[in-house]
C-alpha positions, 0 to 999 in steps of 0.5 A, a space after each residue: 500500500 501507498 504512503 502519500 504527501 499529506 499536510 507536510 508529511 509522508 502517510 502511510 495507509 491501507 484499504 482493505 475489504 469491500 463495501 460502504 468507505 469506513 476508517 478506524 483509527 486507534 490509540 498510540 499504534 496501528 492496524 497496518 503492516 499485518 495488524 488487520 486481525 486487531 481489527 474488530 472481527 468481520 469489519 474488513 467482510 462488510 465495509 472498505 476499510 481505511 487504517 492508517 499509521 500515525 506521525 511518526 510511527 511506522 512508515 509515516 513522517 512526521 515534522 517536529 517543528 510543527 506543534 503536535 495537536 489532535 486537530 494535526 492529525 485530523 487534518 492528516 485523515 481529512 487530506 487523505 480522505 480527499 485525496 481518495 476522493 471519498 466523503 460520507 464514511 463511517 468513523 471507528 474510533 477507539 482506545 484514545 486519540 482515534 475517537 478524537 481524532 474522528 470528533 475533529 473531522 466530524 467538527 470541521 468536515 460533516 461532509 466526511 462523516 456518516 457516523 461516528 463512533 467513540 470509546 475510551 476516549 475523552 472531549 477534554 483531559 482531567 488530571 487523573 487522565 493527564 497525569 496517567 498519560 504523563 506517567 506512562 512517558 516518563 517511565 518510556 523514557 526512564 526505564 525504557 519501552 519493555 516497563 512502560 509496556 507492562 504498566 500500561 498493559 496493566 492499567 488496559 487489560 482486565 486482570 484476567 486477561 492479563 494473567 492469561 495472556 502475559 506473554 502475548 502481551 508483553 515483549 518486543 513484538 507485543 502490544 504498543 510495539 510501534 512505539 519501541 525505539 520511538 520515545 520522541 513520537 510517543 511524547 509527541 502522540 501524548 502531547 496531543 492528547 493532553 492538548 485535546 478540548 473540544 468541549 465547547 464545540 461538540 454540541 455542533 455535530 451533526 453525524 450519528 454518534 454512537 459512544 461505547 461506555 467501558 466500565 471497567 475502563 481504568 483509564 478512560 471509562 464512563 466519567 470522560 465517556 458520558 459526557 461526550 455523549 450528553 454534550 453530542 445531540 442525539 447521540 446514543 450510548 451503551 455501557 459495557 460493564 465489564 470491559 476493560 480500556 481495550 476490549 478483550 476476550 471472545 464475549 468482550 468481542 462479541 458484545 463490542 461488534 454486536 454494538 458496533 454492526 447494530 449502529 452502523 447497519 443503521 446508518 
């Protein structure tokens, strides 16, 4: 697949599947390079699907002159989109910085957005986020990726999953591997994320929103979800109460895609 010069820098990106345009953007990762089956499962069997890598992580560029924003990055996903000439697609966002990065789009180009969806996600940062966010930098950049990788993991998945899936987790090849080597894009990433506030603004869109609740969520969950969808009109919500901030776990999944298709067969 191609990368392209997009706002100032070279972007990576995929389509895979057939069907309605749809784009799902994650957290500090992606779903390119073989990472499809991360993707929720049958997605790719009913929609055209559109992921991409972030600034700085695998094969796209970045600028380090230009201050990293969530608005940065959706002027990224907006100037891809028309550049494949495509509007009126369905937005996934999911595990942080993808839903907000989807709020921006749906803010500045309805035209783009057929609905959206949102989950562990925020519409302003609080300190509790903010300092976890701040945390898991520093120990990258102190005890280097493998620490960070654990903490994190450990503060995302249920402590079951966990407990089973350990080794999987963790390692050179597991979760949050893109940002191995990478510290300077993952501090530029959670910049981002801490500057992220539309809060004023979110009363104005217009697209079909659905925001997925994770009450388990030790990161994000129910006190940054809900108000995303109070302050959305008419937007719908559903708690999942026993996810944790990433869904996992074969009846995880299946309650997160029964959700997701429900929305999107309806929009």
């Amino acid at each position: 697949m191609p990368a392209i010069r997009v706002n100032d820098h070279d972007m990576y990106y995929e389509i895979h599947g057939d069907g309605d345009p749809l784009v799902c953007v994650g957290g500090w990762g992606t779903y390119c390079h073989g990472r499809t089956g991360n993707l929720s499962r049958g997605l790719t069997d009913n929609y055209r699907v559109l992921i991409i890598d972030y600034r700085g992580i695998g094969e796209s560029t970045d600028d380090i002159s230009v201050e990293p924003t969530m608005e940065l990055h959706a002027n990224d996903v907006i100037g891809l989109l028309d550049h494949l000439e495509w509007s009126n697609v369905h937005f996934v966002g999911l595990v942080g910085m993808g839903a907000c990065i989807s709020q921006h789009v749906a803010l500045k180009r309805p035209d783009l957005v057929r609905s959206m969806v949102n989950m562990g996600c925020w519409m302003e940062m609080d300190p509790f986020l903010q300092d976890q966010l701040e945390l898991f930098l520093t120990m990258h950049r102190d005890g280097g990726f493998l620490e960070f990788q654990r903490f994190c993991s450990m503060m995302s998945f249920l402590p079951d999953y966990y407990n089973t899936n350990r080794e999987r987790l963790l390692g050179a090849e597991g979760v949050w591997c893109e940002l191995n080597g990478r510290y300077a894009a993952h501090e530029r990433l959670v910049k981002a994320c801490i500057s992220h506030d539309v809060v004023s603004q979110m009363s104005a869109v217009s697209a079909p929103t659905l925001v997925i609740h994770a009450g388990q969520d030790y990161v994000t969950g129910p006190r940054t979800t809900l108000p995303i969808e109070h302050a959305i009109p008419g937007a719908e919500g559903f708690l999942m109460e026993d996810a944790g901030h990433i869904v996992a776990g074969k009846a995880q999944k299946i309650a997160f895609c029964n959700a997701l298709f429900g929305f999107l067969e309806k929009h």
